[in-house]
C-alpha positions in Angstrom: 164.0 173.0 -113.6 163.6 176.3 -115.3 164.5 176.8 -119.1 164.7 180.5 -118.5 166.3 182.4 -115.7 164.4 185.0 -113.5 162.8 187.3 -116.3 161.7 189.9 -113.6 161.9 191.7 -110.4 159.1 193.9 -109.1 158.0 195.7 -106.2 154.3 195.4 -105.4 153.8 197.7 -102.8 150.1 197.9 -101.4 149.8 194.1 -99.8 151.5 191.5 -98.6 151.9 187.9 -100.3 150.9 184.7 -99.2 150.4 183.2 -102.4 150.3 184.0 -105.8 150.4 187.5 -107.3 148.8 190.4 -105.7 147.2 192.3 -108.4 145.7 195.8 -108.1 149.2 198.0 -109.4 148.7 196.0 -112.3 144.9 197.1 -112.1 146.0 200.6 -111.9 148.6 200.3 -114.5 146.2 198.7 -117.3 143.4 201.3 -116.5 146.0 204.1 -117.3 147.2 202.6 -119.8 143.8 202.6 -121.8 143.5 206.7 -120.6 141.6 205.7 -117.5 141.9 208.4 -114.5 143.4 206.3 -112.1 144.6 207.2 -108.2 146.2 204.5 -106.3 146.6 204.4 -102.5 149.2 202.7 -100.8 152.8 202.3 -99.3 155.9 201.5 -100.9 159.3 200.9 -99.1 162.5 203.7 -98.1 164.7 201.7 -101.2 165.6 202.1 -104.6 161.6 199.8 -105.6 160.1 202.3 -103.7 161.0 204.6 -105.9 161.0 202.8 -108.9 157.8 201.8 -108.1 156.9 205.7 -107.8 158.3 207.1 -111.3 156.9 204.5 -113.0 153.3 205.1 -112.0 153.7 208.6 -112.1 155.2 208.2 -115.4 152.1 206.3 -116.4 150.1 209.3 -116.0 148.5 207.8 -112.1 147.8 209.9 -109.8 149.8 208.4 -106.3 148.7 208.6 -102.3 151.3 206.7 -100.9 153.3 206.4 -98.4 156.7 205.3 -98.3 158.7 204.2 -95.4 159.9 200.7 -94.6 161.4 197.7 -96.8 159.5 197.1 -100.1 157.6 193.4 -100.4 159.8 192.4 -104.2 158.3 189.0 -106.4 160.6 187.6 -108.7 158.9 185.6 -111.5 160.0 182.6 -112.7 159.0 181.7 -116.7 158.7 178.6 -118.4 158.6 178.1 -122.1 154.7 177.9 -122.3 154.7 181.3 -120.6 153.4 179.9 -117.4 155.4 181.3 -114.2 155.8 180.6 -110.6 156.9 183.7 -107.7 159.4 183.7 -105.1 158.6 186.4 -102.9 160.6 188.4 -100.1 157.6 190.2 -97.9 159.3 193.3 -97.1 158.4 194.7 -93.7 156.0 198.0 -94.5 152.5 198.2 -93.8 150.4 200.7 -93.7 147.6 202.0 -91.2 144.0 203.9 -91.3 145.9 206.8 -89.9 148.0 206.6 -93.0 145.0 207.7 -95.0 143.1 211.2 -95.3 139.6 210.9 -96.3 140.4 213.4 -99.0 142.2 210.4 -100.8 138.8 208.9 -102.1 137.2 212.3 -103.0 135.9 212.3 -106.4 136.6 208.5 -107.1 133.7 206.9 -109.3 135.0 203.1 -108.2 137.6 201.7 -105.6 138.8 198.5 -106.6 140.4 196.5 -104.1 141.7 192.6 -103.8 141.1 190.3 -100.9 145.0 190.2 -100.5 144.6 194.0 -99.0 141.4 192.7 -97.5 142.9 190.3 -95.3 146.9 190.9 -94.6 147.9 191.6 -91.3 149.7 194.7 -92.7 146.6 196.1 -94.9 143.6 195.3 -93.7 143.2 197.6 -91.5 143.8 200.1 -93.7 141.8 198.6 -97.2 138.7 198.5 -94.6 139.2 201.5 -93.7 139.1 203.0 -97.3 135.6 200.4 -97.4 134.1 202.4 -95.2 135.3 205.7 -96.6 133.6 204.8 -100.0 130.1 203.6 -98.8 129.9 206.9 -96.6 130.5 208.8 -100.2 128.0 205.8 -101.8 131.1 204.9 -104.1 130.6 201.6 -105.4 133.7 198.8 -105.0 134.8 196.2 -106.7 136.9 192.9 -105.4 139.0 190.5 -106.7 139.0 187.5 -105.2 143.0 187.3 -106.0 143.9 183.8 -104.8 142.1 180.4 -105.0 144.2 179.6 -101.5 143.0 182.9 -100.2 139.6 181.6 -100.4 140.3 178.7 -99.0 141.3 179.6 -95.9 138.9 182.2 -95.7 136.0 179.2 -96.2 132.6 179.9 -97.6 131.5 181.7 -94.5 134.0 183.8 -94.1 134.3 185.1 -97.8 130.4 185.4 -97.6 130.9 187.7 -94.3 133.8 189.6 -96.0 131.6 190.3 -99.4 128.9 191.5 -96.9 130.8 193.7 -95.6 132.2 195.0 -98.9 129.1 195.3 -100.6 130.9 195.3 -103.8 128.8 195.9 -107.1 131.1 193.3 -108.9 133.4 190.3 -107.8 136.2 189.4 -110.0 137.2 185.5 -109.8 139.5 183.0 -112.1 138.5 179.7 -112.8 140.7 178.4 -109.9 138.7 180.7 -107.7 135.7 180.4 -108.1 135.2 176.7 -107.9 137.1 177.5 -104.4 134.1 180.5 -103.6 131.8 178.7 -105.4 131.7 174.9 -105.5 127.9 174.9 -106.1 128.6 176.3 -109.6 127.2 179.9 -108.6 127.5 182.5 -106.8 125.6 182.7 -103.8 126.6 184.7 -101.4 125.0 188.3 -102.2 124.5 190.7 -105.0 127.1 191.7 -107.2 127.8 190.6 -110.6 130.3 188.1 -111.1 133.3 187.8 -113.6 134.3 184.7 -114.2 137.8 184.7 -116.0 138.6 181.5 -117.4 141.9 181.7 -119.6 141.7 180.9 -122.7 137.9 179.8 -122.2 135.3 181.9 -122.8 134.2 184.6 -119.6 130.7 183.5 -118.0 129.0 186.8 -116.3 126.8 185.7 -113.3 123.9 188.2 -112.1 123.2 189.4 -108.6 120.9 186.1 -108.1 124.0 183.7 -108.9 122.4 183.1 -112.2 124.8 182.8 -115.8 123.9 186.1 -117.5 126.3 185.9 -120.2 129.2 184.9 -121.9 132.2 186.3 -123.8 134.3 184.2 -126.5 138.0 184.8 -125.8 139.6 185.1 -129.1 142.6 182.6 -130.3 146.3 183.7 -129.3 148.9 182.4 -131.4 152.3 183.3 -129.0 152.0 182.8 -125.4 155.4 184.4 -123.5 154.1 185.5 -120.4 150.9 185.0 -118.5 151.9 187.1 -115.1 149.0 189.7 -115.3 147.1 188.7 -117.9 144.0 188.7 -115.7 144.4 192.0 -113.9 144.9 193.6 -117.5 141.7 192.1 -117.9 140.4 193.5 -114.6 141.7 197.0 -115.5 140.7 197.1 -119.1 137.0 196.0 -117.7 136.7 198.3 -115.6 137.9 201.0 -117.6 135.0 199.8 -120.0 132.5 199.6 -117.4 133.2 203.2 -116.0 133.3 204.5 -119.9 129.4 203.3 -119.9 130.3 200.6 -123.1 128.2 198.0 -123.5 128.7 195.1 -121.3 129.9 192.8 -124.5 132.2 195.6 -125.8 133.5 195.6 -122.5 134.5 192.1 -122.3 136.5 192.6 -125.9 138.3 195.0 -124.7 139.2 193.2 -121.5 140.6 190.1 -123.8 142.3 192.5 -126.3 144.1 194.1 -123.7 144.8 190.7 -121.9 146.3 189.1 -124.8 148.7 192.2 -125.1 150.2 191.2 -122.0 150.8 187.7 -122.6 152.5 188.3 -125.5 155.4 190.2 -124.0 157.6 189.8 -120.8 156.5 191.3 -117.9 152.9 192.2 -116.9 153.1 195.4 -118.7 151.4 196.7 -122.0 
């Protein structure tokens, strides 16, 4: 079925997977990458990904709050010749509490991004809502991404409006896939955030706190597609990376593609 055998095996550490690929170490990783000052809070497992997963951020230059005790959740990606790619995933057994936490872990932060993966698993929620509250009682502004189109299904339209609500996020990251699921109207309605729109190889639509398309970004041609795992939190990292580095909103979305196109022409969601 596959014309290329398992490519890779990684440990993602801060969430749980019910489908798809949970995204924010690949956030982190991009933001660094770029020079970003990046901290990331989670758990990883007591086993040799737990530790890989620890020298390789730390190698990266990201500063790490984790804690490590359990079995590590591992995703092996499948590859096809078009660079597409589908995931097995073993769950692992870790998860990780508000106790887990200290408040000094958000201290000086200028955004927490977080993905409704941590939002809603039984073994981070707790503790991703915890950090939520930590940020608005420091008036740190958050960012989502919405992860999974069948995360959003089962949370319904209701539900993800009363999750963004509670969020209060200043910006709502989405794929195609995604938002049609959030969104089936055609725009965003349920509060005020701006909305990122990533739509592959189409060009990214912006949407402004009234649900209204505020602008649009032309994603430039790729000639070699290898890879696509990651492509669209490189693009989530790069923005943001942008976004905190006060560019303009259009220079911003360039470097988001640039640095999304890196990834897809490689193995691995790595730049």
């Amino acid at each position: 079925m596959w014309p290329r055998s398992t490519l890779f095996v990684r440990a993602w550490l801060t969430q749980r997977i019910s489908s798809g690929v949970p995204g924010a170490p690949n956030v982190a990783w991009a933001s660094a990458r770029l020079g970003g000052h990046v901290r990331f809070i989670g758990i990883v497992g007591s086993d040799h990904y737990g530790s890989a997963f620890q020298r390789e951020f730390t190698d990266a230059g990201i500063e790490l709050h984790l804690v490590q005790r359990g079995k590590s959740a591992v995703v092996v990606a499948f590859v096809d010749q078009a660079g597409e790619r589908t995931f097995a995933a073993d769950m692992g057994d870790a998860s990780i509490y508000p106790a887990d936490i200290p408040e000094s872990a958000v201290d000086g932060i200028g955004i927490l991004h977080l993905t409704v993966y941590e939002l809603t698993s039984s073994h981070t929620a707790e503790a991703a809502l915890h950090l939520v509250g930590l940020a608005h009682a420091r008036q740190t502004p958050l960012t989502v991404d919405l992860g999974s189109a069948n995360l959003v299904e089962e949370l319904g339209p209701s539900g993800l409006s009363d999750l963004l609500k509670r969020i209060r996020p200043l910006l709502v990251f989405a794929n195609d896939d995604e938002f049609r699921v959030a969104w089936p109207g055609g725009r965003p309605s349920h509060g005020e955030y701006l909305v990122v729109r990533k739509r592959g190889s189409s060009s990214t639509r912006l949407y402004s706190s009234n649900g209204r398309l505020c602008g649009t970004s032309t994603v430039p041609h790729v000639t070699e597609v290898v890879d696509t795992t990651g492509a669209g939190d490189a693009f989530a990292g790069a923005f943001l990376f942008g976004w905190m580095a006060g560019m303009p909103v259009a220079d911003v979305c360039r470097l988001a593609h640039h640095t999304a196109q890196s990834v897809i022409r490689r193995l691995g969601a790595r730049l």
